[in-house]
Backbone as a ProteinNet text record, in pm:
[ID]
protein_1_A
[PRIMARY]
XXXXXXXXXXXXXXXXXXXXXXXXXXXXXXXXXXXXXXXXXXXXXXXXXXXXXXXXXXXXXXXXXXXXXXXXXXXX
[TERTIARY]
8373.8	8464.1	8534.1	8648.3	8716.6	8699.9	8731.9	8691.8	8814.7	8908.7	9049.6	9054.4	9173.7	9261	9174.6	9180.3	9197.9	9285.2	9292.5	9388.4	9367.2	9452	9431.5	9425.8	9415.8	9346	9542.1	9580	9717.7	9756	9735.5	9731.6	9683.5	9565.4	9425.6	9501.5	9518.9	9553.4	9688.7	9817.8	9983.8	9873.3	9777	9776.2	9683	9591.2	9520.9	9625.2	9729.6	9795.1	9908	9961.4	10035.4	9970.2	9834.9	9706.3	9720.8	9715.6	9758.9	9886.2	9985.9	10070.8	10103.8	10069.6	10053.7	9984.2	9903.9	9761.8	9816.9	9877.3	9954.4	10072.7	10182.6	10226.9	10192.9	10025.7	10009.7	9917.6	9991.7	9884.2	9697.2	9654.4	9500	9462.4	9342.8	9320.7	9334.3	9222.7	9262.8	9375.3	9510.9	9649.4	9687.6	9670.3	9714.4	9654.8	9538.9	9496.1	9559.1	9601.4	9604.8	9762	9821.4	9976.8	9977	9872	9830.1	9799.5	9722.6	9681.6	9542.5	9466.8	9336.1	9276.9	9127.1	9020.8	8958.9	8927.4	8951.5	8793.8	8733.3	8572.1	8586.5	8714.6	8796.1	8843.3	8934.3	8974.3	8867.9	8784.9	8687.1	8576.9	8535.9	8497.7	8562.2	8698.3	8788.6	8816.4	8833.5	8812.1	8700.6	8577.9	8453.7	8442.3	8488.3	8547.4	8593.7	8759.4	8856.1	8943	8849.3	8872.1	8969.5	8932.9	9083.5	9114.3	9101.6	9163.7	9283.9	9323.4	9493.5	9484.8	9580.3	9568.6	9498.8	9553.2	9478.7	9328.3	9234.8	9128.7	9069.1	9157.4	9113.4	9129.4	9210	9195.4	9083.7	9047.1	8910.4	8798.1	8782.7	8664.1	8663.6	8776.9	8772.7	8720.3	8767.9	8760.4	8569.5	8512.2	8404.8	8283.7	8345.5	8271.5	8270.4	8371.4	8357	8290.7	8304.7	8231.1	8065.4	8034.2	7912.8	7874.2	7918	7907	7893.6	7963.4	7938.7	7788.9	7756.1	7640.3	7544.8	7553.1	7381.2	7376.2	7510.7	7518.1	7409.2	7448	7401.1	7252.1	7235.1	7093.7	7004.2	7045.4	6979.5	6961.2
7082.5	7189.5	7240.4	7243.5	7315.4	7483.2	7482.9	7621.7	7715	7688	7749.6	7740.2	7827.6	7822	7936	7955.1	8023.7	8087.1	8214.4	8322.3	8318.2	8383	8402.4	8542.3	8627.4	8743.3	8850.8	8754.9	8804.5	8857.7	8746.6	8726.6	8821	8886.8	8935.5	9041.6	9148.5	9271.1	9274.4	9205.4	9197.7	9198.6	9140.5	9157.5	9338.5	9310.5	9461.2	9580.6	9560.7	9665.7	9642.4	9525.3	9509.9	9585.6	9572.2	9613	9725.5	9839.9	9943.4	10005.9	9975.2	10008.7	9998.3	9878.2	9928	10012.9	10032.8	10142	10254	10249.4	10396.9	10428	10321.5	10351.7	10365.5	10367.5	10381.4	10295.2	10156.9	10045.8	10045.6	9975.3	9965.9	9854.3	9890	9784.6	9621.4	9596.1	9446	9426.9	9507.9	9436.3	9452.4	9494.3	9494.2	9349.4	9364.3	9240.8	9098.4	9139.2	8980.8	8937.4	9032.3	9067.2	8989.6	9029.6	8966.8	8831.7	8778.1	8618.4	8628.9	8710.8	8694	8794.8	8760.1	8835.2	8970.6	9031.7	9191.8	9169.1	9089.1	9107.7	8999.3	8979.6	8873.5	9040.9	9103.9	9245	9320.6	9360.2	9441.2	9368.4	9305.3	9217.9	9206.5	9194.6	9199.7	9329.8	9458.7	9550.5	9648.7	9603	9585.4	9547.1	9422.7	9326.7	9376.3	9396.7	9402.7	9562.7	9615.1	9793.1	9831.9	9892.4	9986.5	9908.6	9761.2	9676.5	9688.1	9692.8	9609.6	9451.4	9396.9	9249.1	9186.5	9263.5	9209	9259.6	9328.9	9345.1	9264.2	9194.9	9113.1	8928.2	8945.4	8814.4	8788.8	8905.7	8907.6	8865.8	8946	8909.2	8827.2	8720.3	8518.9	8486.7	8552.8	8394.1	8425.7	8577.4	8573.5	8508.3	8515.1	8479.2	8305	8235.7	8067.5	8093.3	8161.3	8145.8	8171.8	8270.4	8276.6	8117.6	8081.2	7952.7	7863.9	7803.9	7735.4	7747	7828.1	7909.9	7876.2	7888.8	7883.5	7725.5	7657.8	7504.1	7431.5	7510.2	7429.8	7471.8	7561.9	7578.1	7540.2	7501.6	7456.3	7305.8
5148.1	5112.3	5237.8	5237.7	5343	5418.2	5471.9	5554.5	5547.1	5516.1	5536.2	5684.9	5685.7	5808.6	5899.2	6031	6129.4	6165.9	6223.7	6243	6359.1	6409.6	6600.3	6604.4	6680.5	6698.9	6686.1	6720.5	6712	6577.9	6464.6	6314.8	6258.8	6267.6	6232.7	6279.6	6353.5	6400.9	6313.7	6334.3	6204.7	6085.7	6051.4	5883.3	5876.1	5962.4	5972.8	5929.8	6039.6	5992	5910.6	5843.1	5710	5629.9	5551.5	5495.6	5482.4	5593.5	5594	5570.1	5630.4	5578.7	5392.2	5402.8	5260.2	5137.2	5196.3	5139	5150.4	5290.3	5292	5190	5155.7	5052.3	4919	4914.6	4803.6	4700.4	4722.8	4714.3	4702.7	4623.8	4628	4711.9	4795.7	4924.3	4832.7	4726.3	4667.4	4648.8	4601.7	4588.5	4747.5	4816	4923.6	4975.6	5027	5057.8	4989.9	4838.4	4764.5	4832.4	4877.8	4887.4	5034.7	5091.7	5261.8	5231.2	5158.7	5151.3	5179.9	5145.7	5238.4	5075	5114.6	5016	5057.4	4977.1	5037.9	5141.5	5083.7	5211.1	5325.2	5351.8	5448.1	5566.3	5498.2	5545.8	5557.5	5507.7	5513.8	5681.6	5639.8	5777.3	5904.1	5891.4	6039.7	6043.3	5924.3	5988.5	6140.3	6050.8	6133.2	6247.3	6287.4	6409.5	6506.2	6456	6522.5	6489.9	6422.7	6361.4	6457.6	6637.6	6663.2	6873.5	6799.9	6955.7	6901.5	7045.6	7047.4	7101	7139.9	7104.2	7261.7	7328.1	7456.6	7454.9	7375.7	7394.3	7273.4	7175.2	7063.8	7129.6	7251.7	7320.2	7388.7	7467.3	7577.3	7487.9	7358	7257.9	7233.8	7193.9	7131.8	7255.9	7356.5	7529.8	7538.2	7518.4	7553.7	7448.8	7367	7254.7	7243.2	7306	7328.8	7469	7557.9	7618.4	7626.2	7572.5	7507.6	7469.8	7341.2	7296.8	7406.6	7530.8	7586.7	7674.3	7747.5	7776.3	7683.3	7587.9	7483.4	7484.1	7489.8	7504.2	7571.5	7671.1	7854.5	7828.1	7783.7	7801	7673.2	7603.1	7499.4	7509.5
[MASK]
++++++++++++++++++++++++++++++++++++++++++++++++++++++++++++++++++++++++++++

């Protein structure tokens, strides 16, 4: 089964706050979300995540987090 696509941290923060903006007009988070392309516990989860970075502190988190990964590599 496929995994879907990957977002880049760039992606993930434009839909975060598409999401919102639309809620703010009014919208219910599931039509909002369905309106985004994504499942509302897809949003709900990157809220959690990536809740109040801006994009350069949502880049530092991907680079440390492969780096992490490489690290548990070597030593395992």
């Amino acid at each position: 089964m496929a995994r879907g696509r990957r977002h880049t941290p760039e992606q993930i923060l434009q839909l975060l706050q598409q999401i919102e903006a639309e809620v703010a007009r009014g919208s219910e988070t599931p039509r909002a979300c369905y309106l985004a392309g994504i499942c509302e516990s897809t949003y709900y989860r990157w809220c959690k995540e990536f809740g109040n970075m801006n994009v350069n502190q949502a880049n530092r988190l991907n680079a440390l987090k492969k780096e992490n990964q490489k690290l548990k590599r070597l030593i395992a």
